[in-house]
C-alpha positions in Angstrom: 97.4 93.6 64.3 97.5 90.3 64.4 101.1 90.1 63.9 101.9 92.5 66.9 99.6 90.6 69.1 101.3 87.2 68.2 104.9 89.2 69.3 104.1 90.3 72.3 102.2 86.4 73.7 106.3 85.7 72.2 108.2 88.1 74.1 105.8 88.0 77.6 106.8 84.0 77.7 110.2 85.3 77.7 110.9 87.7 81.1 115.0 88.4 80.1 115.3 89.6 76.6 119.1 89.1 75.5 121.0 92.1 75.6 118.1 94.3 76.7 119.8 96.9 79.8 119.0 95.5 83.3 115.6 94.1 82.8 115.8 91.5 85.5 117.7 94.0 88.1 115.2 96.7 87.5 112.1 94.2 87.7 113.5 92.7 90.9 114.3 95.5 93.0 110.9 96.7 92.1 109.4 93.4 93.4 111.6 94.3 96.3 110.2 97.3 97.1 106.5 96.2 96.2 106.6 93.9 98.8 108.2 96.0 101.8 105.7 98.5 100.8 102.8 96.0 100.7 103.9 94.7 104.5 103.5 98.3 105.8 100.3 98.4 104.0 99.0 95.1 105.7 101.2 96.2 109.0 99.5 99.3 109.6 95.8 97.8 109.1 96.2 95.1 111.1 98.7 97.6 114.0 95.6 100.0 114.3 93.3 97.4 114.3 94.0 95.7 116.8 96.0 98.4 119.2 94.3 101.4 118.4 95.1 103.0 122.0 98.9 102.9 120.9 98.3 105.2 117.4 99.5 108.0 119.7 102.6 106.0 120.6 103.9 105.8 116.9 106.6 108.0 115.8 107.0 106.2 112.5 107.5 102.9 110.9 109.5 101.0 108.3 109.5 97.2 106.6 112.2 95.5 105.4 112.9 91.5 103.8 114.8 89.5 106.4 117.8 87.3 106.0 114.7 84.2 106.1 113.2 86.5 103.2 110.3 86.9 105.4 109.1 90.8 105.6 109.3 92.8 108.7 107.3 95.6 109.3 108.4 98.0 112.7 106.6 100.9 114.3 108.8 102.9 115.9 108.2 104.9 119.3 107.3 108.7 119.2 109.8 109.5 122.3 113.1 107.6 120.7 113.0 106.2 116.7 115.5 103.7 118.2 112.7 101.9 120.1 110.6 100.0 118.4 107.0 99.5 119.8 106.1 96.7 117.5 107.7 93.9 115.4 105.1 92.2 112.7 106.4 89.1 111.0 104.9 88.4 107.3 105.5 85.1 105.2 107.2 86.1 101.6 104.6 87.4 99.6 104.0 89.0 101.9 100.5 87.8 103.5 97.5 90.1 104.5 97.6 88.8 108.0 101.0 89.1 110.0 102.4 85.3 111.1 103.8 86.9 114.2 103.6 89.9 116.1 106.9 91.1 118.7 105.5 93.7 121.3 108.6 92.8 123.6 112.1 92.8 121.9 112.0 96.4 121.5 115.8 97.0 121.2 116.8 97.1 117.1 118.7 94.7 115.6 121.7 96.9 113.8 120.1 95.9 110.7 116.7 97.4 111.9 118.9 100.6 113.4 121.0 101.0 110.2 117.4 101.4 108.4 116.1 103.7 111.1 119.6 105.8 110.5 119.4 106.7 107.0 115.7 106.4 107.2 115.8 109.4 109.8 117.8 111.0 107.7 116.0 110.8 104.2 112.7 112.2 106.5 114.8 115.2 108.0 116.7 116.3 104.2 112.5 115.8 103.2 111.3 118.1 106.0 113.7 121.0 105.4 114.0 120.8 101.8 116.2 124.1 102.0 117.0 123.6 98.3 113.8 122.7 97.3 114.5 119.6 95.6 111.2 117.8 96.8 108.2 119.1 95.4 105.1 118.6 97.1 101.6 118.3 95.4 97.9 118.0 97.5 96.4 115.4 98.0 99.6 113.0 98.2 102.2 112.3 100.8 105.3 110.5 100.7 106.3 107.1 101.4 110.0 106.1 102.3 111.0 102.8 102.0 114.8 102.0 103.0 116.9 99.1 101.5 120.5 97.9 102.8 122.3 95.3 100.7 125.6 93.9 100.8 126.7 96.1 98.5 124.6 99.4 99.4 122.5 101.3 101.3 119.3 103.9 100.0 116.0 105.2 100.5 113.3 105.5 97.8 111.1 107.7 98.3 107.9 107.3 96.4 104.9 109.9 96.1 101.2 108.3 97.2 97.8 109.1 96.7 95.8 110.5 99.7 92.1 109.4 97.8 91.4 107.0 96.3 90.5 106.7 92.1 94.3 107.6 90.9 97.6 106.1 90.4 100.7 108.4 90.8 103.7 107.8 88.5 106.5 109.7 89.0 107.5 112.3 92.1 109.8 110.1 93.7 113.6 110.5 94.5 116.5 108.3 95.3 119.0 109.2 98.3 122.6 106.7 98.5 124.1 106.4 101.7 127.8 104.7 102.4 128.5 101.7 104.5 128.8 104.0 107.4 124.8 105.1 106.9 126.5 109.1 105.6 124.4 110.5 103.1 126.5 110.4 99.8 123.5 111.8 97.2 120.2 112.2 95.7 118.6 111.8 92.4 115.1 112.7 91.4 114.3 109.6 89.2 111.2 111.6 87.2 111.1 114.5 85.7 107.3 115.0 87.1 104.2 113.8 88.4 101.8 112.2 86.4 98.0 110.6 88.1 96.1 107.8 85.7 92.8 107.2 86.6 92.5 103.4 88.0 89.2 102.9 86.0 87.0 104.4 83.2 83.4 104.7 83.0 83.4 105.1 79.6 86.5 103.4 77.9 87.8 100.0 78.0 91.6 101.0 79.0 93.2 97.8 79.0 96.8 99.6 79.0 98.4 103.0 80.0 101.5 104.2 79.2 104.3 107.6 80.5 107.6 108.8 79.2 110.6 109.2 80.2 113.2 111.8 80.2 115.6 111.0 83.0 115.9 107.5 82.9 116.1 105.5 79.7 113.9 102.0 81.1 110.8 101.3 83.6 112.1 102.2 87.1 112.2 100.1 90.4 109.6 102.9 91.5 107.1 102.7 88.8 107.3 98.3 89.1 106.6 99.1 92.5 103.8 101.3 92.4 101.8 98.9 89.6 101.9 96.1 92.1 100.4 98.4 95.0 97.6 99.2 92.5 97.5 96.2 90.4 94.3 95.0 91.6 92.6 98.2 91.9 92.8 99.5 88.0 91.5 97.6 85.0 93.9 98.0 82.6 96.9 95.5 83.0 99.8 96.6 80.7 102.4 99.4 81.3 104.1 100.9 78.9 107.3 103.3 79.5 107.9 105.4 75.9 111.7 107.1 76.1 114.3 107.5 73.1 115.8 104.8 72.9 113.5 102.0 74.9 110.2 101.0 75.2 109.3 98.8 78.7 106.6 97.1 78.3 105.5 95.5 81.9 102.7 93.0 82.2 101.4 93.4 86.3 99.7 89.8 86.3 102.0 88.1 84.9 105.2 89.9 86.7 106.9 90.1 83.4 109.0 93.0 82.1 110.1 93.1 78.3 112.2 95.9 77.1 112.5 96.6 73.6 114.7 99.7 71.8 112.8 102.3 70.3 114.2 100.9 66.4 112.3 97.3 67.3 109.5 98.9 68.7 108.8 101.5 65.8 109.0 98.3 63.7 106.6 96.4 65.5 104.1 99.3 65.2 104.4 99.5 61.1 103.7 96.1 60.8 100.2 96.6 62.6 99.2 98.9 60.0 
């Protein structure tokens, strides 16, 4: 035990692991998405908060890293998506309390209308689901969260809780759009849904683990989701079990170590 313990303090003071598939990609397009999602979260609060007459007025909202890799969060206008009604400004973290707040440039920037576009889009192929590729479960609801790079264009879709006690894994889809914002495809990036409980009354959980079939590594999605809920749940290691790796994601520290299944099964003899 003692061994395994000593490798993994080893491997955590390492982030990239040589030759391990697209640890730091995957880890920082998860950080990406953590932290657009977090600005809506802190967006929203502090929106309501302080203009709760305009709730009515909101047709939807978005957030997005700027070119100052400040975080932008954007509540759209119920009579036209392509007028925004508000404009909060976060620092890079991104902060609870918004640095700035634009109630008067309303008109996009074509960034801000080339995420409303596919954005749109992702919510209307979600809506009429005539091939039933999203499922739907109670108690959740979805949570889109568009990204345009130089080199592409998509919307994750992630599935959240609607009370509170659970963390979902899984339930979330990827659609790709070209550089023209036309849907090109989408993905279901888990097989399934799974809900961990964010505390125990009765065990000391200080890690949880899911497998994967579709995907080989940890997902952008599941990085994501841990930060939302990282200081909401007691245990604070992730493990993702599939054939041939296991990821192994630490959600204090940030780090994310990906071993292959041989290593792994080696580690775990040595423990016993």
């Amino acid at each position: 035990m003692n061994k395994l313990i000593s490798l993994l303090i080893l491997l955590f003071c390492f982030p990239t692991i040589h030759g391990q598939p697209k640890g730091d990609k995957i880890l920082k397009e998860g950080q990406l998405l953590f932290r657009s999602e977090k600005a809506s979260w802190y967006g929203t609060d502090e929106f309501l908060s302080r203009f709760p007459n305009l709730k009515d007025s909101i047709g939807g909202y978005l957030s997005y890293e700027g070119d100052d890799h400040h975080e932008y969060n954007i509540f759209l206008t119920r009579e036209n998506p392509f007028r925004i009604l508000a404009r909060l400004e976060f620092d890079s973290l991104p902060k609870e309390k918004a640095i700035s707040t634009d109630m008067i440039n309303r008109a996009p920037s074509q960034k801000e209308r080339d995420l409303i576009v596919i954005r749109q889009d992702a919510l209307d192929k979600i809506r009429s689901n005539s091939d039933h590729f999203f499922s739907f479960y109670k108690n959740t609801s979805f949570n889109l969260i568009p990204v345009i790079s130089s080199s592409e264009r998509k919307v994750y879709v992630i599935t959240g809780p609607q009370k509170s006690g659970v963390v979902i894994i899984g339930n979330d889809y990827l659609l790709k759009y070209d550089s023209h914002d036309n849907f090109i495809s989408k993905e279901k990036i888990h097989n399934s849904m799974i809900q961990l409980p964010a505390k125990s009354d009765t065990l000391n959980v200080t890690a949880t683990m899911h497998s994967h079939v579709i995907s080989d590594v940890i997902d952008p999605t599941d990085i994501c989701t841990l930060l939302l809920y990282k200081d909401f749940v007691d245990w604070k290691q992730h493990y993702v079990i599939s054939k041939k790796y296991v990821s192994i994601f630490d959600l204090d520290k940030q780090n994310l170590v990906i071993l292959t299944r041989k290593a792994w099964d080696k580690i775990n003899k040595t423990k016993k």
